[in-house]
N, C-alpha and C positions, 0 to 999 in steps of 0.2 A: 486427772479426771477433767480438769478444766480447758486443759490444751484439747483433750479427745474429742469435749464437748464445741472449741472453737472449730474444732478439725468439722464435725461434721456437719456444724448448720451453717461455715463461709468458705471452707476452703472446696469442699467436696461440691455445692448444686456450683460454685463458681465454674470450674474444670466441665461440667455438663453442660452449662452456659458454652463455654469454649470448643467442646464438642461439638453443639446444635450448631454454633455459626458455622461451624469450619464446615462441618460438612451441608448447611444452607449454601455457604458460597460456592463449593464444589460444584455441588448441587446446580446452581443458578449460571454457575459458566458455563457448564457445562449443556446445560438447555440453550445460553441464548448463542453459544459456538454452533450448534447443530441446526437453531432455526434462521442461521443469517445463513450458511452451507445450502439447505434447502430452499429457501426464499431466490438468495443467486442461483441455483439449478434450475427452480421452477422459469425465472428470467429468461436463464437462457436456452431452456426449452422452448417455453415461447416465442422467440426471437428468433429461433433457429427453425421451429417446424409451422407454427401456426399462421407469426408475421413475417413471412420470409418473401411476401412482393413488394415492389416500393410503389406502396397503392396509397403513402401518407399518415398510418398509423402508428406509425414506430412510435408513439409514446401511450399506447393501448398496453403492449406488458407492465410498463411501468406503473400505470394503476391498476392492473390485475393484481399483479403480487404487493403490490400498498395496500389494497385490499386482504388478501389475505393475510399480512405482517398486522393491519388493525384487527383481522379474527384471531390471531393466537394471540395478542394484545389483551384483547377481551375474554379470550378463554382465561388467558392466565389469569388475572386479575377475579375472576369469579368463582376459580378453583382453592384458591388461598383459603386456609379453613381454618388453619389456629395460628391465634392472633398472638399468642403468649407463649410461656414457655411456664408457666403456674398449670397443673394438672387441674383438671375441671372434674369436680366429684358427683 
């Protein structure tokens, strides 16, 4: 009865702890794999169709997409909602 009882108030939310990370880190490679993909597409989109005269601004995409890499920055950051892994009653 005592072991049952160790079993389920350390061994058990531990393993769910181990869950929630694993699949956070999944989770979080796997977004910022897909916004560096997008960010260099967006680059070289614009370096290829918009800034493509040597009129001097070749460092204009580079703070367009700095710009946008600080807007998912700040999306991210503002979307983060639970702060724990303690159920809130």
């Amino acid at each position: 009865m005592v072991r049952d009882y160790v079993k389920q108030e350390t061994l058990d939310p531990l393993r769910g702890v181990g869950r929630w990370l694993a699949w956070g880190i999944v989770g979080a490679i796997s977004l910022l794999f897909g916004a560096v993909v997008g960010l260099i597409g967006l680059l070289r989109l614009l370096q290829a169709v918009v800034f493509d005269q040597p009129n001097g601004l070749t460092w204009a995409p580079y703070m367009i997409v700095a710009g946008f890499a600080l807007i998912f920055i700040w999306l991210s950051l503002t979307r983060i909602q639970r702060p724990s892994l303690h159920k809130e009653s």
